[in-house]
matplotlib code that plots the C-alpha trace (Angstrom):
import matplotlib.pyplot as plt

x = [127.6, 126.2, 127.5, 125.4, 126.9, 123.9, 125.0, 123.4, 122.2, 122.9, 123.7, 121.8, 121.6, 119.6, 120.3, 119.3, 118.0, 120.5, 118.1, 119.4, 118.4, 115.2, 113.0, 116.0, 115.4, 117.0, 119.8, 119.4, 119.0, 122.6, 124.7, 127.1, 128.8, 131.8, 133.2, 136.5, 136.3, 137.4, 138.5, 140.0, 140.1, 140.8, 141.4, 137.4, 135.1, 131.5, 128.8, 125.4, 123.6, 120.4, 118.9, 115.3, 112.4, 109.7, 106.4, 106.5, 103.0, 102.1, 105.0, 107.4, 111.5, 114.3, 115.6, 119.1, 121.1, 123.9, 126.3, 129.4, 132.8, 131.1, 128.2, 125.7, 122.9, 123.2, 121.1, 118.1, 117.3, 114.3, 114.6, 112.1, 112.4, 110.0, 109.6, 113.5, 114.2, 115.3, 113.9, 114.5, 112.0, 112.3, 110.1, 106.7, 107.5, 109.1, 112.3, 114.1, 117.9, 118.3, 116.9, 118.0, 115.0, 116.8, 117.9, 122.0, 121.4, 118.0, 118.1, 116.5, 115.8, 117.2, 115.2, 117.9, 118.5, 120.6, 122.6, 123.5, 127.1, 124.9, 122.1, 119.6, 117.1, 117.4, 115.4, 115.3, 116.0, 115.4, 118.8, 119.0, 121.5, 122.4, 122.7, 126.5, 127.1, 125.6, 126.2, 127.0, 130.2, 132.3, 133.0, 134.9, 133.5, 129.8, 128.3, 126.2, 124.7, 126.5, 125.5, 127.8, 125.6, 126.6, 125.1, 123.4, 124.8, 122.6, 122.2, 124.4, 127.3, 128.5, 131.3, 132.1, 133.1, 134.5, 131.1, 129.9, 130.3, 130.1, 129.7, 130.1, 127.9, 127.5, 124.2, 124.1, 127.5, 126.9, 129.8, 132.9, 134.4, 132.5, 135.3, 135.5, 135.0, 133.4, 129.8, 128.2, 128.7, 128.0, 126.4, 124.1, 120.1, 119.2, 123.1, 125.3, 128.4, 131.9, 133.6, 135.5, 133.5, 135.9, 134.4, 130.7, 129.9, 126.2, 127.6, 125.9, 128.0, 129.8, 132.2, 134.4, 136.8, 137.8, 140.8, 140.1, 139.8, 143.4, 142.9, 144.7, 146.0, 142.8, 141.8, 140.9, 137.4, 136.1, 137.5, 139.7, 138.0, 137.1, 140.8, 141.2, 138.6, 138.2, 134.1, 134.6, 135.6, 135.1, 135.4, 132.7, 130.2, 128.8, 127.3, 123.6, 121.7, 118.2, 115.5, 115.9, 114.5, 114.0, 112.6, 114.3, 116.5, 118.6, 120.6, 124.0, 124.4, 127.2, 127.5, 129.7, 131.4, 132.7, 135.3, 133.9, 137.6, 137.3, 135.7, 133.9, 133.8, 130.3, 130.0, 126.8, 126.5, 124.2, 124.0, 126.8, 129.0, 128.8, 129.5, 126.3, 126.6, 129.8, 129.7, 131.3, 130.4, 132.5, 134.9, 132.9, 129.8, 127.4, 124.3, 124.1, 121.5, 121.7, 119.4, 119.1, 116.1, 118.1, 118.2, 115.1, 113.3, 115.6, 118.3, 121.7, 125.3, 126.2, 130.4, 131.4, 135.1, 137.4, 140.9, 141.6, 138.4, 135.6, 131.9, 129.3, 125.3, 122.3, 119.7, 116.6, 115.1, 111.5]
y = [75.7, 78.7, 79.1, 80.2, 82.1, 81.5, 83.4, 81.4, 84.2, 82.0, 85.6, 84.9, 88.3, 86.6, 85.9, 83.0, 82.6, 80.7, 77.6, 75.1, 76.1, 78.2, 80.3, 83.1, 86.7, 88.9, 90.9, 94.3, 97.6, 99.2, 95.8, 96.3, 94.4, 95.8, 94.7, 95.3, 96.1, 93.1, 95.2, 98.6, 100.5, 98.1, 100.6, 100.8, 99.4, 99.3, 98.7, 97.0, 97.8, 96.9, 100.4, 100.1, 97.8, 97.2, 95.6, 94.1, 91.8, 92.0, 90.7, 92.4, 92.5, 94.8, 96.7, 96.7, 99.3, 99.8, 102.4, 102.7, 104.6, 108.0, 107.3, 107.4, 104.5, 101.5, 99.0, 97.8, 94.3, 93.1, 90.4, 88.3, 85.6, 83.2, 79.3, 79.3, 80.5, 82.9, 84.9, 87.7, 90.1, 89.4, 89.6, 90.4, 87.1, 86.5, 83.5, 80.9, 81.5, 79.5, 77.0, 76.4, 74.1, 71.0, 68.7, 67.2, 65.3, 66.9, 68.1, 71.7, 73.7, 77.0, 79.8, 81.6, 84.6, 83.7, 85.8, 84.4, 85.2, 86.9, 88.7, 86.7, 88.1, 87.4, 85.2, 82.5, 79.3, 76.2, 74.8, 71.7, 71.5, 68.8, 69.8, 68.4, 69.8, 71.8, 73.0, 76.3, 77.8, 80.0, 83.1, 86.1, 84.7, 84.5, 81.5, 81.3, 78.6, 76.8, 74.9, 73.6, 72.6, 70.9, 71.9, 69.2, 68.7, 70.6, 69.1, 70.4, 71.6, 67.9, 68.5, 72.5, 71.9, 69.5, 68.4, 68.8, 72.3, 73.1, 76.2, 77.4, 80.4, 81.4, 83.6, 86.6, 87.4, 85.4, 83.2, 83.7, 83.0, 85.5, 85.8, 82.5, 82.6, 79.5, 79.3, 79.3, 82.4, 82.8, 86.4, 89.1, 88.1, 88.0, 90.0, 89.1, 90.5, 89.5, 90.9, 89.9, 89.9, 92.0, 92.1, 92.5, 94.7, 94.8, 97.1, 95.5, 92.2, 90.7, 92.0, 89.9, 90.4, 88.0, 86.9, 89.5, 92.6, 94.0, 93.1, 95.3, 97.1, 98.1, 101.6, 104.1, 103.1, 99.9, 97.6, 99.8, 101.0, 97.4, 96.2, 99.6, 100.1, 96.9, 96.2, 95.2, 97.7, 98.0, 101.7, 102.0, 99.9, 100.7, 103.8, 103.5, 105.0, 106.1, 105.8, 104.1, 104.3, 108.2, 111.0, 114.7, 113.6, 111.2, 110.8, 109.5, 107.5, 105.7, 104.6, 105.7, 103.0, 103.3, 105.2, 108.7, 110.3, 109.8, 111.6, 110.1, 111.4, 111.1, 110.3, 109.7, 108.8, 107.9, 104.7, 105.8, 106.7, 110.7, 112.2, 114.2, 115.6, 115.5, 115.7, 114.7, 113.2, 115.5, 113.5, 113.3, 113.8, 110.4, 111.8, 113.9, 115.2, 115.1, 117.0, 115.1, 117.0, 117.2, 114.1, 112.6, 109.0, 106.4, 104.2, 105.7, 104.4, 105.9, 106.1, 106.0, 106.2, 107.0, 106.8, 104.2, 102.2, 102.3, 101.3, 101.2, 101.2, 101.3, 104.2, 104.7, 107.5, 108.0]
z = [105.3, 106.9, 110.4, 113.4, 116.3, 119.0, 122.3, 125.1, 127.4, 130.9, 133.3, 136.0, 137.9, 141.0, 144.6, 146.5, 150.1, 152.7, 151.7, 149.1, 145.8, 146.6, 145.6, 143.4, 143.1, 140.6, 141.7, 143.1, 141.7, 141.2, 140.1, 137.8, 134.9, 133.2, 129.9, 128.0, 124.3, 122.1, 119.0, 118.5, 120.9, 122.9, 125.5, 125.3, 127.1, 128.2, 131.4, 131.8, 135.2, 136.6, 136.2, 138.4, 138.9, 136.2, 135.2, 131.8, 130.7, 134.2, 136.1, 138.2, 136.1, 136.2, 133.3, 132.4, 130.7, 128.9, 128.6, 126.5, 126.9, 126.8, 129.7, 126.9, 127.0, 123.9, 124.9, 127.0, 128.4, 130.6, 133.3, 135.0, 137.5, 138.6, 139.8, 140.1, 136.5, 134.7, 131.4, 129.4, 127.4, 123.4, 120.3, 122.9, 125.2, 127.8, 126.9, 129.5, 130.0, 133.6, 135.1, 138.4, 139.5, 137.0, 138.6, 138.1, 134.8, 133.7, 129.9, 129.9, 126.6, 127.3, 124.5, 123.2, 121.4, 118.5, 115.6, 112.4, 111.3, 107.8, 106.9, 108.6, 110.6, 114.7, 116.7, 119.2, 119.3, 121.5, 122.7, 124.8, 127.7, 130.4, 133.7, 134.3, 137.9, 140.5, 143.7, 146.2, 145.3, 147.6, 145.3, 147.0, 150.2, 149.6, 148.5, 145.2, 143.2, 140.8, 137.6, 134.5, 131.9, 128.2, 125.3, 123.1, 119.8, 117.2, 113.6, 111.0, 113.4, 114.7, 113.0, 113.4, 116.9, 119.7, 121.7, 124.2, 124.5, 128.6, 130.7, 134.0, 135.4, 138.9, 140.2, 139.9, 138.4, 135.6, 133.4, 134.6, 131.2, 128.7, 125.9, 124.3, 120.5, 119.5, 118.5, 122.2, 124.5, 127.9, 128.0, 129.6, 128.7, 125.3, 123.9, 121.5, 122.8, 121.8, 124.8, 128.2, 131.5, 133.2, 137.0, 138.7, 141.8, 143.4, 146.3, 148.8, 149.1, 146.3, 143.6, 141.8, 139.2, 136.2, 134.9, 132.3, 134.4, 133.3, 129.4, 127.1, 130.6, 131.6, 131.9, 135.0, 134.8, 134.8, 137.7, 139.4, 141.7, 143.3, 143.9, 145.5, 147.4, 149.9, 151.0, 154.5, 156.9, 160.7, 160.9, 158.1, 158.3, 162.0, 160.3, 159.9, 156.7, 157.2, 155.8, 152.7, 150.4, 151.4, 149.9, 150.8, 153.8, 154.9, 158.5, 158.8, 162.3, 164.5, 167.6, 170.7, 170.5, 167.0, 165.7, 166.9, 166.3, 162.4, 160.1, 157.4, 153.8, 152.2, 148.3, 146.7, 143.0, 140.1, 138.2, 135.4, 138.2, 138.5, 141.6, 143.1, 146.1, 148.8, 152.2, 156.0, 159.1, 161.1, 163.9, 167.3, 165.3, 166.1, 163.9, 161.0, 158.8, 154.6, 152.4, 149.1, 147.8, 144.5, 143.5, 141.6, 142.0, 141.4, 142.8, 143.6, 144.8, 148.6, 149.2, 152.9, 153.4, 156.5, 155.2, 152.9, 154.1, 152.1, 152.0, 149.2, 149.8, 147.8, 148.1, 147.1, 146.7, 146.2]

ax = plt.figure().add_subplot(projection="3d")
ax.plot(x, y, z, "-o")
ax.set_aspect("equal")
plt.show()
């Protein structure tokens, strides 16, 4: 019997209003997904990030990109969300991957980008799932959807594998399990990866690490820099960035009554991470004035950080 290894693209990458299971949106420009190698070198690893927004057969998506251990891009994906689901750009269409408008106990068919374990040629297939619970689930102290869902047993594999096979995904972050190797996988939009999930980071609100973050003993790239660098920080965060999106300047401003007596270290970065231009908010300094003429159209990653406190924001520059 020819076994099928059909990775069930359930990543959600969206954010939903306070409202219970609204209208989602796809998650913003700058997220981040990093991934630990499951072979030699395992010391290797890899990140997918939502790179900028898109129009693909005349709706608006986001492209993803991926980069591998050298910052060089190996792979594309397209997302799209609309009537509270989720799709993702393959063979000229665009497929489902989530649904979050089922109800508890609907059957949904998810389309799914599937890889057969020979020669055989890619494509999609129509996979039935049960909605087995959903909810709002506190996750690093925001609150995202939730939804387990069990995969309907498919002719020919009844006896490959213990059914039902069920899965857990949050919004936006995705499965919080991604390195099972059975026939389903939980994975980014339309992938066949065999790799861990090692932690997610939209620097605006969320980042959460995985079970997995340290696996093989991790390496000075990939989730460091979240367990050092905590999100929430009072002497940070009563600095104002304006106007964003911008074009050649940008002004850095706090109030009187913040920490006036610190200075503030100013980092801004591309999408893969590489440092492009430094700066300082001097201490007693409540304004200052940041020429980023250099930088072209695109989405970047600002640092702000007054001793070890550090904040991350999304700029857009156009």
């Amino acid at each position: 019997m020819i076994k099928y290894k059909i990775v069930l693209t359930l990543s959600l990458f969206c954010i939903a209003s306070a409202s219970v299971f609204s209208q989602i949106e796809l998650a913003p420009v700058g997220s981040k997904w990093h991934y630990s190698s499951n072979s030699s070198p395992f010391q290797d690893y890899f990140f997918w990030q939502v790179s900028k927004d898109t129009i693909v057969d005349g709706r608006i998506a986001r492209k993803l990109v991926r980069f591998n251990s050298s910052g060089a891009v190996s792979g594309e994906e397209i997302v799209h969300a609309r009537n509270d689901s989720v799709f993702y750009w393959y063979q000229g269409q665009f497929n489902l991957m989530s649904d979050f408008h089922s109800a508890l106990g609907d059957t949904t068919v998810l389309e799914i980008r599937s890889t057969a374990l020979s020669s055989f040629t890619d494509t999609v297939l129509d996979v039935s799932v049960v909605i087995t619970d959903k909810k709002d689930s506190l996750v690093n102290g925001k609150l995202l959807k939730f939804v387990e869902v069990a995969v309907v047993p498919i002719s020919g594999l009844e006896n490959e594998y213990v059914w039902p096979l069920t899965y857990q995904y949050f919004e936006q972050i995705g499965h919080n399990y991604s390195g099972v190797e059975i026939v389903y996988e939980i994975k980014l939009p339309g992938i066949p990866e065999q790799s861990n999930l090692r932690c997610f980071d939209n620097f605006i609100d969320l980042s959460y690490q995985t079970p997995f973050w340290n696996l093989h003993g991790g390496n000075t790239y990939a989730c460091d820099y979240i367990l050092a660098n905590p999100r929430i920080s009072a002497g940070v965060n009563p600095i104002e960035i304006f106007p964003n999106p911008a074009k050649a300047v940008i002004y850095f401003s706090r109030s009187t009554d913040s920490r006036l007596k610190e200075k503030v270290e100013i980092s801004i970065f591309d999408l893969k991470g590489k440092l492009l231009i430094e700066d300082l908010l001097e201490r007693g300094v409540q304004q200052k004035e940041l020429n980023i003429s250099s930088l072209e159209q695109g989405a970047y990653i600002v640092q702000l950080q007054v001793g070890r406190e550090v904040s991350k924001k999304r700029l857009i520059v156009q």
